[in-house]
N, C-alpha and C positions, 0 to 999 in steps of 0.2 A: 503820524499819519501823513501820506504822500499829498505834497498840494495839489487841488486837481487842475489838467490842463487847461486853460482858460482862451489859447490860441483857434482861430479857425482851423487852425492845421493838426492832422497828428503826430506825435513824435515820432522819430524814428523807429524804439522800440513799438509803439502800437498799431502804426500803418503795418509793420514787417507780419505782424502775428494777423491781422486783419485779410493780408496778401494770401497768407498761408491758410486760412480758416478757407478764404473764399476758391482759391486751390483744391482746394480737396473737395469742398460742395461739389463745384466744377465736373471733377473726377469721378465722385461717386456717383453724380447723376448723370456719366456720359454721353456729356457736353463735347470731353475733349481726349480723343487718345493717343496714345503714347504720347509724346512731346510736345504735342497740340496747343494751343491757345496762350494767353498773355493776358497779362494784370499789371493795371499801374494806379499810385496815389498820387496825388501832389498835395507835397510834403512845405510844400515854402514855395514865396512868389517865384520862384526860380529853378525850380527842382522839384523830382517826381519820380518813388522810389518804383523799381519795377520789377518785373520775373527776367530771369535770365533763359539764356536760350539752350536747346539740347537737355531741358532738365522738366519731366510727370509734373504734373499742377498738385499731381497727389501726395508727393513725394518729398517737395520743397521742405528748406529750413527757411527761419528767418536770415540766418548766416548765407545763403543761397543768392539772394537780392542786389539789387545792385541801383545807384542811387545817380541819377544823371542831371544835366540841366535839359533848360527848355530848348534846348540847339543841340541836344542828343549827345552832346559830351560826359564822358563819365566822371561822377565825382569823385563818388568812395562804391568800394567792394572788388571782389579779385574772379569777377566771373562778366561773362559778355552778356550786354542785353539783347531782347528777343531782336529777329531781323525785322521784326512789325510796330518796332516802337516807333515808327517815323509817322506811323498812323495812330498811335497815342499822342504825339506830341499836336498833330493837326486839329483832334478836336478838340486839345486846352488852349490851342491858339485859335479857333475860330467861336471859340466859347467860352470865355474868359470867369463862368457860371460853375461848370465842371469841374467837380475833385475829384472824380475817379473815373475809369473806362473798362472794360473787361471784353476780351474777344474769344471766341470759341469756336466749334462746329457741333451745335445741337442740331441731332440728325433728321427730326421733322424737318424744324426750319430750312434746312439749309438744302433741303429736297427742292422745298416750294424755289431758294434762292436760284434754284440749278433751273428751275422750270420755267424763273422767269414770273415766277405770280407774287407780287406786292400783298402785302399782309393788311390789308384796308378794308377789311367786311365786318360792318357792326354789328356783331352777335351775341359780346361779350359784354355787359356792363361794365366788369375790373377791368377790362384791357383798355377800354374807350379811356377810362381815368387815368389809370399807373403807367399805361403805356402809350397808348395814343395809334396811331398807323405807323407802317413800316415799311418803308420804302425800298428799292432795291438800288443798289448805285453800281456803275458798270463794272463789268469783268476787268479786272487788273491783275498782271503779275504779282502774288505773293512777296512782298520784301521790297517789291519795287516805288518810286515814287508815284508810280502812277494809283496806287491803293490811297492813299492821302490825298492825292487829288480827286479820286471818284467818290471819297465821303466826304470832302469840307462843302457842299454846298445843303448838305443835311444835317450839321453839327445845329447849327440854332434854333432850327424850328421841329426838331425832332428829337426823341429820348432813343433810339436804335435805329440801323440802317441792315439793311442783308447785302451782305457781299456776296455778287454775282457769279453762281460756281466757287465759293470758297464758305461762306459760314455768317456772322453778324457780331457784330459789335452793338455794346450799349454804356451808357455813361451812367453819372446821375451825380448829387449833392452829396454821397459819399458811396465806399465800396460795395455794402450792402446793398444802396439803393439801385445801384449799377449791375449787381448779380441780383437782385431779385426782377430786373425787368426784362433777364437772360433767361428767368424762369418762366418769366410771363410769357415773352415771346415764344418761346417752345411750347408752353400750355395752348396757346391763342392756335401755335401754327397744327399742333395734334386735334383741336376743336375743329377747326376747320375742314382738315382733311378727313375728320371722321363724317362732320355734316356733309361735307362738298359730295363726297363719293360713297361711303359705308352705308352712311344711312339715306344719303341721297336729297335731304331737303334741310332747309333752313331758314330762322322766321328771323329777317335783319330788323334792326331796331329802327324806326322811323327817327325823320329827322326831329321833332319836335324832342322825344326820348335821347335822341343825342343833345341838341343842344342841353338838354338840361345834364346830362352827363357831363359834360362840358364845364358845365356852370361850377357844376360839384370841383371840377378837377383846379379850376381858379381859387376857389375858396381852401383848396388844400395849398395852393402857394405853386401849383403846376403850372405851367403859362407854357407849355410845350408839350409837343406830340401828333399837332396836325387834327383834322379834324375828316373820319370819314362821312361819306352819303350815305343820305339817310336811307330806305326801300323805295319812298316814295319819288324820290328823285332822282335816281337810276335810270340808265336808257335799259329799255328793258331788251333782252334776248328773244327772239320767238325759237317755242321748243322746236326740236329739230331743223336747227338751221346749222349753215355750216359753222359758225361764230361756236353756236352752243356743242354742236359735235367737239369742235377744239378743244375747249375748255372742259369737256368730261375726261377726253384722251387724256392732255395734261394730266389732273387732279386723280387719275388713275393709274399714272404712271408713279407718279410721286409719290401715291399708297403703297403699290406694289412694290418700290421700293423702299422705303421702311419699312414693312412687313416680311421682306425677307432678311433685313438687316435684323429686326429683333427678333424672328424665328433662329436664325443661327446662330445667338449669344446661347 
């Protein structure tokens, strides 16, 4: 019988398969297309196996991967990593918590991200806990360092950021937890869009219902994710002003566009 692993960390062999599993979620739920997005573990105080680049999330081997340090140097494997690993590397150094990160472009989301509207409306019970609010951090070039710089000032007090015109990143305590907050967030950002505009109305949770939401999320060992306003403490909009005009154009634009992106699959 194999002794079982007893390390914080996971082996090589089981980060690689973890990569690849969460790869293909990724893919099948149309997070990410064609070449799209990036996965990484940390694997040892020093190192953190990752997706290589030019290569489907759906597609991937374990042999595929490539195994770097914390200074982006490669260790082992015979393929290049993604050009966005400079923004894996910034959330495990400003969050020294983080064993995993995952980045994509889920199509709700990253509508809202184009629009400019932060994911902060207490509607959801599961998102207030698992997720928390979701910030946007500024438009950066792709690849560039300036994408690292526009997410490290959300790495600690947050579990996901939306990158501005580009898609979102989420981390967590291991891979899974990290792709399931990539679900979340696309669940929370299609709730939203359906309340904001489709149906047109929405009953936010008071602040007292948050905080005890809140409460719940400490007790699970969460201590991060930001904390939205409640209904009651809201400035509030008067209907038909121009504030409120804005915000329906927005939040109708950004249906109309998913709606024609899933009508032509």
């Amino acid at each position: 019988m194999a002794e079982k692993n007893s390390s914080k960390y996971l082996t090589h062999e089981e980060a690689a398969h973890a990569i690849v599993e969460v790869g293909k979620r990724m893919y099948l739920k149309g997070f990410v297309a064609s070449n799209d997005g990036n996965i990484s573990i940390k694997t040892g105080e020093n190192e953190i196996l990752t997706t290589p680049t030019g290569v489907s999330k759906g597609y991937m081997t374990p042999k595929m991967l490539v195994k770097v340090d914390l200074e982006g140097q490669v260790i082992s494997g015979s393929t290049k990593p993604s050009s966005e690993l400079k923004m894996h590397l910034r959330v495990y150094s400003e969050n020294p918590e983080v064993m995993a990160v995952t980045h994509a472009h889920p199509p709700v989301a990253t509508s809202f991200a184009i629009a400019g509207i932060e994911l902060d409306r207490a509607i959801l019970p599961e998102a207030v806990v698992n997720l928390g609010t979701v910030p946007i951090a500024p438009y950066a070039t792709p690849g560039s360092q300036a994408v690292p710089d526009s997410i490290a000032p959300y790495c600690r007090e947050y579990n996901a950021v939306l990158l501005a015109n580009h898609g979102a990143v989420t981390w967590g305590k291991d891979v899974f937890e990290a792709y399931h907050r990539l679900e979340s967030l696309e669940y929370y950002a299609t709730v939203l869009m359906y309340t904001g505009n489709i149906i047109g109305k929405a009953n936010e949770l008071s602040s007292k219902q948050i905080s005890q939401l809140v409460e719940i999320r400490r007790k699970l060992g969460i201590n991060t994710g930001g904390t939205p306003k409640g209904k009651d403490l809201e400035y509030k909009i008067e209907d038909n002003s121009p504030d409120e005009f804005l915000i329906r154009d927005i939040i109708e634009q950004v249906t109309n566009t998913v709606m024609k992106k899933y009508k032509s699959k």
